[in-house]
C-alpha positions as CSV (number, residue, x, y, z in Angstrom):
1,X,17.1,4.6,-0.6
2,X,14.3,3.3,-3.1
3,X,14.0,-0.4,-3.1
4,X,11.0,-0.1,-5.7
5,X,11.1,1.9,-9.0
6,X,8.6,2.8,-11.4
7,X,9.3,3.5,-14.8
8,X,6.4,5.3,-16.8
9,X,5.9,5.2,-20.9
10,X,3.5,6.8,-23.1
11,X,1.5,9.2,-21.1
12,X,2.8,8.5,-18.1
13,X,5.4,11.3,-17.2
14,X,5.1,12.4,-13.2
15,X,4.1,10.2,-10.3
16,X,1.6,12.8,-9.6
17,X,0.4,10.2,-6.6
18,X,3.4,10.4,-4.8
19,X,4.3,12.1,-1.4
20,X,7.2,14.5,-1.1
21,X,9.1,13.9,-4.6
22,X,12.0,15.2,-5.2
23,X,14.0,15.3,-8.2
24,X,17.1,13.5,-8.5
25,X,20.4,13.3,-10.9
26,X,22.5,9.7,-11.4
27,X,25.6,10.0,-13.1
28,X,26.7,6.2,-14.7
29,X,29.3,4.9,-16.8
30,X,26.1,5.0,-19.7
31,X,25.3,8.5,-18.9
32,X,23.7,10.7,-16.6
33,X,20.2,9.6,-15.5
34,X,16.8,12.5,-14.2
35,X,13.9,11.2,-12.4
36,X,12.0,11.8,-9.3
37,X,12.2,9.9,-5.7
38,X,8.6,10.1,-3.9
39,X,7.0,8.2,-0.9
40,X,3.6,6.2,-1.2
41,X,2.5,5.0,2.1
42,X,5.4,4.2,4.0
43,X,7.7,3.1,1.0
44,X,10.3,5.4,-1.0
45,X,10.2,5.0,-4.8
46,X,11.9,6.4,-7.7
47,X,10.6,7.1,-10.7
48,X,12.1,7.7,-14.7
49,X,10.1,8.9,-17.2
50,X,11.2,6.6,-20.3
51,X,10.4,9.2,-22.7
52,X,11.4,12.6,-21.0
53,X,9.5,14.6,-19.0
54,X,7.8,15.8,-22.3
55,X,7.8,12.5,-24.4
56,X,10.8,13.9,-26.4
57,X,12.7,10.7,-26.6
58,X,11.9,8.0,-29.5
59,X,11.7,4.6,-28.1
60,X,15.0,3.3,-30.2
61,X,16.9,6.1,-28.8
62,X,16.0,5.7,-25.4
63,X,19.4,5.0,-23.1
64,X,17.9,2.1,-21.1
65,X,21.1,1.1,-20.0
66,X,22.0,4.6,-18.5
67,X,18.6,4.0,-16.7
68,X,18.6,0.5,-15.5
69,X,22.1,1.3,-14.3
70,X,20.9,3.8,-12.1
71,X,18.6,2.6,-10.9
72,X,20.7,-0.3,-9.4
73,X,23.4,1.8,-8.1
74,X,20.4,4.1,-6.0
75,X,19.5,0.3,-4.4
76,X,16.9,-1.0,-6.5
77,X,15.9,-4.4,-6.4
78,X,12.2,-4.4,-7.9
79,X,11.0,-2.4,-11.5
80,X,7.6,-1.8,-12.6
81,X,7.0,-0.5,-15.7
82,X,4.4,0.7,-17.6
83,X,3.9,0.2,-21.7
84,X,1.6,1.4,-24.1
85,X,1.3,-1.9,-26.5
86,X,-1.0,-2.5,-29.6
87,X,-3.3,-6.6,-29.6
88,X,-2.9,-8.6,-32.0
89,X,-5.8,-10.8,-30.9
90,X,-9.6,-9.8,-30.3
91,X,-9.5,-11.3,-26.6
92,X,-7.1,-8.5,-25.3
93,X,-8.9,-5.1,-26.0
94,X,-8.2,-1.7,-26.1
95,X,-8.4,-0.5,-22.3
96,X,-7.5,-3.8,-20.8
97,X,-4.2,-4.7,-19.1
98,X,-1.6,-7.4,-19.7
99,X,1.2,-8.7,-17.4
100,X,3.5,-10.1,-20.3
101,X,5.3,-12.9,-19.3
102,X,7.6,-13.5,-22.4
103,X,9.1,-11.4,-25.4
104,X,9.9,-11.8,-29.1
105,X,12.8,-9.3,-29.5
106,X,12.6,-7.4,-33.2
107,X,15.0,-4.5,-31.9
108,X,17.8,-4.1,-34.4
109,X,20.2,-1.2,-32.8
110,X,20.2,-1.2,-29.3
111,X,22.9,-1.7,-26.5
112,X,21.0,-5.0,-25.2
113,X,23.1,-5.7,-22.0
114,X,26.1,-4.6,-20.1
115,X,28.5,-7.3,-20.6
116,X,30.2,-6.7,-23.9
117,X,33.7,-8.2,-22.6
118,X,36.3,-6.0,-21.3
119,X,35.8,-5.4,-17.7
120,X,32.2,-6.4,-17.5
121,X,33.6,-9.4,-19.2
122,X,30.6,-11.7,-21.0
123,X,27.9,-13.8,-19.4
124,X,24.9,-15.3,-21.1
125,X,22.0,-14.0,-18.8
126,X,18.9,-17.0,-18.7
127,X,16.1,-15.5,-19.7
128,X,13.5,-18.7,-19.2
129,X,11.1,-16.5,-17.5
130,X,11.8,-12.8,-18.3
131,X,9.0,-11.0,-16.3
132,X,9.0,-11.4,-12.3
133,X,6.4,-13.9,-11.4
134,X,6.1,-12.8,-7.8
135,X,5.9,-9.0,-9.1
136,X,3.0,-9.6,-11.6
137,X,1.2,-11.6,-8.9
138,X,1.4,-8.2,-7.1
139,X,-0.2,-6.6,-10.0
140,X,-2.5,-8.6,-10.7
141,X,-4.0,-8.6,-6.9
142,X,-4.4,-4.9,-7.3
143,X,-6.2,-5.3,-10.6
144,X,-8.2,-7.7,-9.2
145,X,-9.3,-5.2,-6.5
146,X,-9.7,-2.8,-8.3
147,X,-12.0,-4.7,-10.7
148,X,-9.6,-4.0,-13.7
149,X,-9.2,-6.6,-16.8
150,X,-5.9,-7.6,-16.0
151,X,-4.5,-10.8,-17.7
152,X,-1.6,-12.4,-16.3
153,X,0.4,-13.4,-19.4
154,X,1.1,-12.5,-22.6
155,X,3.8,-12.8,-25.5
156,X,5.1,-9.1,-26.1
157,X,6.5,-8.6,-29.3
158,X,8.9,-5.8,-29.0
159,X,10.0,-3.6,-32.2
160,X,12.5,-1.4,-33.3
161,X,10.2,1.8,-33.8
162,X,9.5,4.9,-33.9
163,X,7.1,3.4,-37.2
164,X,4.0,1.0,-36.4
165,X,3.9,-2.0,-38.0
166,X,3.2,-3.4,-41.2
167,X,0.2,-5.1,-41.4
168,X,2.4,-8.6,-42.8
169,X,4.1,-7.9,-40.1
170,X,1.6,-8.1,-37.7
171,X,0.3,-11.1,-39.3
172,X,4.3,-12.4,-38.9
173,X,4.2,-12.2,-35.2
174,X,0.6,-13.3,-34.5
175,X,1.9,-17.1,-36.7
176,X,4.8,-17.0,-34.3
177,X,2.8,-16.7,-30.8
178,X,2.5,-12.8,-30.0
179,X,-0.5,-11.5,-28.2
180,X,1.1,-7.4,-28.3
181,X,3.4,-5.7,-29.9
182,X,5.3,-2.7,-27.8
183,X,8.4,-0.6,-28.7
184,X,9.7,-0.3,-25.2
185,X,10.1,-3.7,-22.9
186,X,13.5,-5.0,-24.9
187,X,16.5,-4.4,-23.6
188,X,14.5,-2.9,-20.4
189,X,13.5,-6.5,-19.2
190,X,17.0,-7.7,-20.1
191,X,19.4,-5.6,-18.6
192,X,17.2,-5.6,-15.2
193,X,17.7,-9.0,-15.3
194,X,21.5,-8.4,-15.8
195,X,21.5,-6.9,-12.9
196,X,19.4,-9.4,-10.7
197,X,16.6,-6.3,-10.7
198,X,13.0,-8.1,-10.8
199,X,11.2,-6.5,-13.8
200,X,7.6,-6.7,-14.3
201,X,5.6,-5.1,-17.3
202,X,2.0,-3.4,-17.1
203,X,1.3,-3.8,-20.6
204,X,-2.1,-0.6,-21.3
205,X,-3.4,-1.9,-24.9
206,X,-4.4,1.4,-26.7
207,X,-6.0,0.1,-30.0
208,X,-5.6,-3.3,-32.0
209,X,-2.8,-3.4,-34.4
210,X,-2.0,-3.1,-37.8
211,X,-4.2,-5.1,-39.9
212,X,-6.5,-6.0,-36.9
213,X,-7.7,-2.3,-36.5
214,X,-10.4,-1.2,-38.8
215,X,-8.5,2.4,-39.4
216,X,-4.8,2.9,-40.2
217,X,-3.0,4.0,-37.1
218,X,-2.1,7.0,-35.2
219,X,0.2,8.3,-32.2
220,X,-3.0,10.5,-31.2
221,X,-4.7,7.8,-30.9
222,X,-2.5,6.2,-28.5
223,X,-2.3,9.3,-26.3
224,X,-5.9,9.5,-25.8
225,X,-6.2,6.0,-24.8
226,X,-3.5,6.5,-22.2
227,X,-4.9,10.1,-21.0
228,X,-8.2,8.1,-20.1
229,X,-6.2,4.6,-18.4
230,X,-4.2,6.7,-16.6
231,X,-6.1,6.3,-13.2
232,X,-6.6,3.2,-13.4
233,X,-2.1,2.7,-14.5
234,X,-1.1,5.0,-10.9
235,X,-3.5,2.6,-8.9
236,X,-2.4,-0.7,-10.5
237,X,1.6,0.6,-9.9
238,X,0.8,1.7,-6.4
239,X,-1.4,-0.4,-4.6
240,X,1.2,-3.6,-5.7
241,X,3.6,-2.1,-3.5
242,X,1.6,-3.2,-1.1
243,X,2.0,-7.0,-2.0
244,X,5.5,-7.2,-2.7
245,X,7.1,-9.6,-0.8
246,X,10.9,-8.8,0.3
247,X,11.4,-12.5,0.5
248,X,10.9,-13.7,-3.1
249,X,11.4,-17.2,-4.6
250,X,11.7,-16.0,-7.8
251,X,15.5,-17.0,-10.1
252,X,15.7,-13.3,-10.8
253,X,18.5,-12.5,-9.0
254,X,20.1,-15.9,-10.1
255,X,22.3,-13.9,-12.4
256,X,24.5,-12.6,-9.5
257,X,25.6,-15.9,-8.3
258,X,27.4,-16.0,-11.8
259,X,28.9,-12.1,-12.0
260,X,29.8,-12.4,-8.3
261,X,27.9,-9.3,-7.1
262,X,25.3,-11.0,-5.2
């Protein structure tokens, strides 16, 4: 059984760099969850394409609690996943990396956790550190080797989508502390952390945002960026398996202790 996952965004759609994959189907109480389960050296790990195979799922409609669910009933305990993410700041450029290590949520519709009362009943998940610290230092050391521009922190501003944002918006979230703005890491980070999954997030910056840019915006855009990172993206995911320590110190499994499932 996987203890790792990987879960790819924008242009990220097959673990190409994976041994023996093999396609797999998890039926949850959310829904019924496709991906793939490869091997990378001597480690199993699955993989979910957030999007769809062919980047046919809008990133408010995504079911991330089908997939986050899934991913813990296969035996999961560690997520890294991938985000294309616009800067709002000249210091983080386009084809540089960012390990975010908090969120501003902007999401408006989404099923944001798993306990909504009833059975589940309703717990108040801490969310003082949202992002794995022990994970990103993982990342990071593979960036590092790799001689990638990889910075380890960063406020993600997470929106509703499918739109970009408004320039005023931009401008909004800048004032309040946000270094990129993503469609993708809320509820993803939350409900892993529901679950007592450690989460990390390699944020790929595609272009400057709205208002920051010099041209209006455009999903091409995005692609292209991503079609040239994407290299770079399978190395960063795969070589920090190698630095994952199965003894971790981290409070992300601190939830479990409360819901009883630890």
């Amino acid at each position: 059984m996987p203890r790792i996952a990987f879960i790819g965004g924008t242009g990220l759609y097959s673990p190409k760099l994976l041994d023996d994959v093999r396609e797999f189907t998890e039926m949850t109480k959310y829904g019924e969850v496709r991906g793939m389960v490869g091997r990378y050296l001597d480690q199993e790990i699955a993989f979910i394409p957030r999007h769809g195979a062919k980047h046919s799922i809008p990133p408010h409609l995504i079911n991330y609690r089908a997939n986050i669910k899934a991913l813990q009933q296969m035996g999961v305990d560690t997520i890294i996943a991938t985000a294309a993410v616009g800067s709002l700041n000249f210091d983080r450029k386009p084809g540089e990396y960012v390990l975010a290590d908090q969120f501003i949520d902007f999401t408006k519709m989404r099923k944001s956790s798993f306990f909504e009362g009833g059975e589940e009943g309703v717990i108040h998940c801490d969310m003082t550190v949202p992002y794995c610290p022990e994970v990103r230092a993982a990342i990071k050391r593979a960036g590092d080797e790799k001689g990638l521009t990889v910075h380890d922190g960063g406020t993600y501003v997470c929106t509703e989508g499918p739109r970009f944002e408004t320039a005023a918006e931009i401008e909004m979230f800048k004032y309040m502390g946000g270094h990129l703005v993503g469609m993708t890491s809320v509820p993803e980070v939350c409900l892993a952390r529901e679950v007592g999954i450690c989460y990390a997030n390699v944020c790929i910056i595609t272009n400057y945002a709205a208002g920051i840019s010099p041209h209006i915006l455009n999903h091409v855009e995005v692609l292209e960026m991503m079609k040239n990172s994407v290299h770079e993206v399978r190395h960063l995911v795969l070589e920090s398996t190698k630095y994952l320590d199965t003894q971790r110190k981290c409070d992300c499994k601190a939830i479990l202790d409360e819901t009883g499932m630890s």
